[in-house]
Residue, then its C-alpha position, 0 to 999 in steps of 0.5 A: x491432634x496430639x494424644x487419644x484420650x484414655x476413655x476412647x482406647x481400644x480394649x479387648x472387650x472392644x465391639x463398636x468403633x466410631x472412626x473419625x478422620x480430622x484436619x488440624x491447624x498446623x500451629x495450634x498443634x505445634x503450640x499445645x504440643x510444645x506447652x505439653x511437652x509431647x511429641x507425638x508421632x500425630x502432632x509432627x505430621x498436623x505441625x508439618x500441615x496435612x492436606x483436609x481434602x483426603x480426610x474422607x478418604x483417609x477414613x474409608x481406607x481404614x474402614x476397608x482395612x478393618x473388614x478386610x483383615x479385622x473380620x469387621x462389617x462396615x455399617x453405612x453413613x457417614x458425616x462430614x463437617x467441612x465448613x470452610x473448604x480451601x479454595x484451589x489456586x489457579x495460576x496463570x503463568x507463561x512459558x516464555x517468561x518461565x524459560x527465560x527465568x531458568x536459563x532454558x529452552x523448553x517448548x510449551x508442550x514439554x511444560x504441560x507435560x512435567x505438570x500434568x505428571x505432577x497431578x497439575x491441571x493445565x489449560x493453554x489459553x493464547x500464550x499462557x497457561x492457566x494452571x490448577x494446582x492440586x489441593x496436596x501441594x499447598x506449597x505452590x503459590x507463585x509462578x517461580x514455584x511452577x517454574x521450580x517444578x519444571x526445572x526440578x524434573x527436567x533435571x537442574x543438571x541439564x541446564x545449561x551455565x549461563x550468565x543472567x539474560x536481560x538482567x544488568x549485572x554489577x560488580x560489588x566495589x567500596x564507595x569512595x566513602x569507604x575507600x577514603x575511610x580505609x585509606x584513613x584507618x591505614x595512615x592511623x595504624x601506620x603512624x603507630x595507633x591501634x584501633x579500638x571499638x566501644x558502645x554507641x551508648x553514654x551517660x551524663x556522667x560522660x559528659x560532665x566528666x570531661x567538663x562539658x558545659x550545661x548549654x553545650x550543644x553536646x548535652x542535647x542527646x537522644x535518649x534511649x527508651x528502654x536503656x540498660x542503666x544509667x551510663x548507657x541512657x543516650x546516643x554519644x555525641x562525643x567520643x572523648x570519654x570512651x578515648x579517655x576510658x580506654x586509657x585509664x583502663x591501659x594505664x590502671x594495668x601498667x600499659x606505658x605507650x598507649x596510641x589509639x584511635x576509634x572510628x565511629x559514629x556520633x549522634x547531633x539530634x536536630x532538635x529535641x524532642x525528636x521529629x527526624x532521626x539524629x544526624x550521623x556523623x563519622x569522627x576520628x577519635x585519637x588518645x595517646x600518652x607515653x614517654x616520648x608523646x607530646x602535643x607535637x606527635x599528636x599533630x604529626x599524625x593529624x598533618x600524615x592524615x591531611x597529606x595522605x588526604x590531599x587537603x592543603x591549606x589547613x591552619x592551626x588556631x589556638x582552641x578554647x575547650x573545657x575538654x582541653x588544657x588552654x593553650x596546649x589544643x588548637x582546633x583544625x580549620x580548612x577556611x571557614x569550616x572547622x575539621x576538629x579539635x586536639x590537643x592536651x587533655x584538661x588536667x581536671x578532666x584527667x582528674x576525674x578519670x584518675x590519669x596521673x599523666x599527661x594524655x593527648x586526644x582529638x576528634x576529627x570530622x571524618x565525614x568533612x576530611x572525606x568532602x575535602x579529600x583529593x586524592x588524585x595522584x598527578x605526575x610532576x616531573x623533577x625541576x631542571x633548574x636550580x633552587x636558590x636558598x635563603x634564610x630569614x630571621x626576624x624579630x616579632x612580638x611574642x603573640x604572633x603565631x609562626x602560621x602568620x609569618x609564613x603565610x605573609x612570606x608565602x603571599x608576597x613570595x608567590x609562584x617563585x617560592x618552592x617551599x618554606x621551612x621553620x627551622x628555630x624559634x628563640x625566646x632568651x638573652x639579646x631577645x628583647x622583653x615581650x618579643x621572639x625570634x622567628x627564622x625560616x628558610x625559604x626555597x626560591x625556584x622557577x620551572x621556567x629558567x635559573x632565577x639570578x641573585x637580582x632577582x630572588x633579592x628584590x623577593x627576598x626584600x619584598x618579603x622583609x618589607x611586607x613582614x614589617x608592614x604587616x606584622x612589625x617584624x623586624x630583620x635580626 
């Protein structure tokens, strides 16, 4: 099927041919060609698959060309080795599915005879047709191959447009998954970030590098079975390293403002070794340094990110992570769920990846920010009566956060309040020792009618009064 051999050439001296007409298999030629090296001109035609039935034929074609021009007498008998005869393929198919499959309009009779011209044996049983394909067009084995056969010869050109019949047709649109993770890649590059992309894939050294602990739940990763090396043998369950990668990587080449941020996923397997696949979850990674950038522009871009979201009500709670510098990160809560974790980063962690400066990161659980997103935009109209505004300034001991003084005020203020804005926070002389001075000015407000000064004062005690019940705060 590939090359004759030399000792069956035909010479000059040559009296008696034997003519053998053979069928091969498609792949076994394709494969001792391609391990040969030699392409033939018999090897590309048996690789492209031949029809086994027109071998007897073929070898009495070529024995009537050899007596015709060759001078040559044909002897008689003939041996045919045929052990395993393809069987035909009979198709039922059925005309009015056929018709509505291409969009047309052809009567039964038009069908049989495109059919019967391509040597198709055709028989009308009720509404269907059984059809005979014949043993040359091994290509048709499905009632879509008929109805390609009809359309081809009709002509595609003579089929009319039309949209799909009895088939629902759906217009392609994001998720509201992935329009809030759009709208969130949005926020982070107009605050100034760009985005980077790394490999789904770390090591133990990743993880110690930035000071995890060995019963962390982080250090229970998947791993990989056949991996690259070392440092890529397990499905990242943070993505702070690659954050802190990315920055030594800018600073080592003299960057000096660095902002970035990384969508991606992290892999929490549910136990080890592995029954099911690994939870997926989607998290915001966000590294930055540079001359102006401190934990507070950090934060900027977090609460840019929740009001773009519509998620109120996140508070601020001081953090405890080895990952993080003790005092300078604070996790992110809405209630009781944690949203993430952000901060300084720990001045060994840095250590260990030689950053000389101070870097600021975080991870945010994108998959939460999404389930707590509203995003709903409503049309409040522009108040008609006045705000009335006060300023309040207290003494409190140095251990309470702003967060609860403001939430004390926002309580016991009510609907009346507007908006309540920190505006100084002073520890120094005339400050007693252990304590800080807090001051907020507070928006009073009803949508319903002007507030008069009796009543935003019995408010304003109110709250001076539940400050000092609840905190011990004291009015300066």
């Amino acid at each position: 099927g590939v090359m004759g051999g030399e000792n069956t050439e035909i010479t000059d001296t040559t009296v008696n041919i034997l003519i053998e007409s053979a069928n091969f298999k498609g792949s076994n030629i394709r494969h001792t060609s391609k391990k040969l090296g030699l392409r033939s001109e018999a090897s590309s035609r048996f690789e492209k698959g031949l029809d086994p039935e027109i071998t007897v034929l073929a070898c009495e074609r070529a024995a009537q060309l050899m007596e015709k021009y060759c001078g040559g007498t044909v002897l008689k008998g003939l041996v045919d080795e045929y052990p395993k005869p393809i069987e035909k393929t009979v198709l039922t198919v059925n005309p009015h599915r056929i018709n509505r499959f291409l969009g047309t309009d052809l009567p039964t009779s038009q069908m049989i005879e495109i059919l019967e011209s391509l040597e198709f044996k055709v028989v009308q049983k009720g509404d269907d047709l059984e059809v005979t394909v014949p043993h040359f067009r091994r290509d048709v084995t499905i009632e879509a191959d008929i109805a390609e056969e009809i359309a081809r010869l009709f002509g595609y050109n003579n089929i009319e447009d039309s949209l799909m019949k009895n088939a629902q047709t759906t217009l392609g649109a994001l998720t509201k998954e992935q329009r809030l993770e759009e709208k969130a890649r949005e926020v982070l590059l107009a605050c100034g970030l760009n985005e980077i992309v790394t490999m789904s894939f770390m090591g133990h050294k990743d993880l110690d590098k930035i000071n995890v602990p060995l019963d962390s739940p982080l250090r229970k990763a998947v791993k990989i079975i056949n991996p690259l090396g070392e440092d890529q043998s397990l499905m990242r369950t943070t993505l702070l390293p690659f954050i802190l990668n990315v920055a030594y990587t800018n600073y080592s080449r003299k960057v000096q403002d660095f902002k970035v941020f990384e969508i991606s996923k992290i892999f929490m397997p549910k136990e080890l070794p592995l029954k099911e696949l690994p939870q997926e979850i989607k998290t915001i990674a966000i590294g930055m340094y540079g001359k102006d950038v401190d934990f507070y522009s950090l934060k900027g871009v977090i609460e840019a990110l929740f009001e773009v979201m519509g998620i109120k009500g996140v508070e601020y709670v001081r953090a405890e992570d080895p990952s993080y510098h003790p005092g300078r990160s604070a996790k992110i809560l809405l209630g009781d769920e944690t949203l993430g974790i952000f901060g300084e980063i720990h001045p060994d962690v840095l250590e260990n990846y030689d950053i000389p400066v101070r870097v600021y990161g975080g991870e945010i659980n994108l998959d939460k920010v999404i389930q707590y997103a509203n995003v709903e935009n409503r049309y409040m109209p522009l108040p008609k009566y006045p705000a009335v505004e006060r300023d309040i300034a207290v003494l409190v001991d140095g251990d309470i956060f702003v967060k609860d003084v403001e939430k004390v005020i926002l309580e016991t203020g009510g609907k009346l309040i507007d908006k309540v804005e920190l505006f100084d926070v002073y520890k120094g002389p005339n400050i007693p020792e252990g304590k800080k001075s807090v001051a907020f000015s507070i928006w009073y407000r009803s949508y319903g009618r002007t507030l008069t000064d009796e009543e935003v004062n019995v408010i304003h005690n109110n709250i001076v009064e539940a400050l000092d019940k609840k905190l011990g705060a004291k009015l300066r």
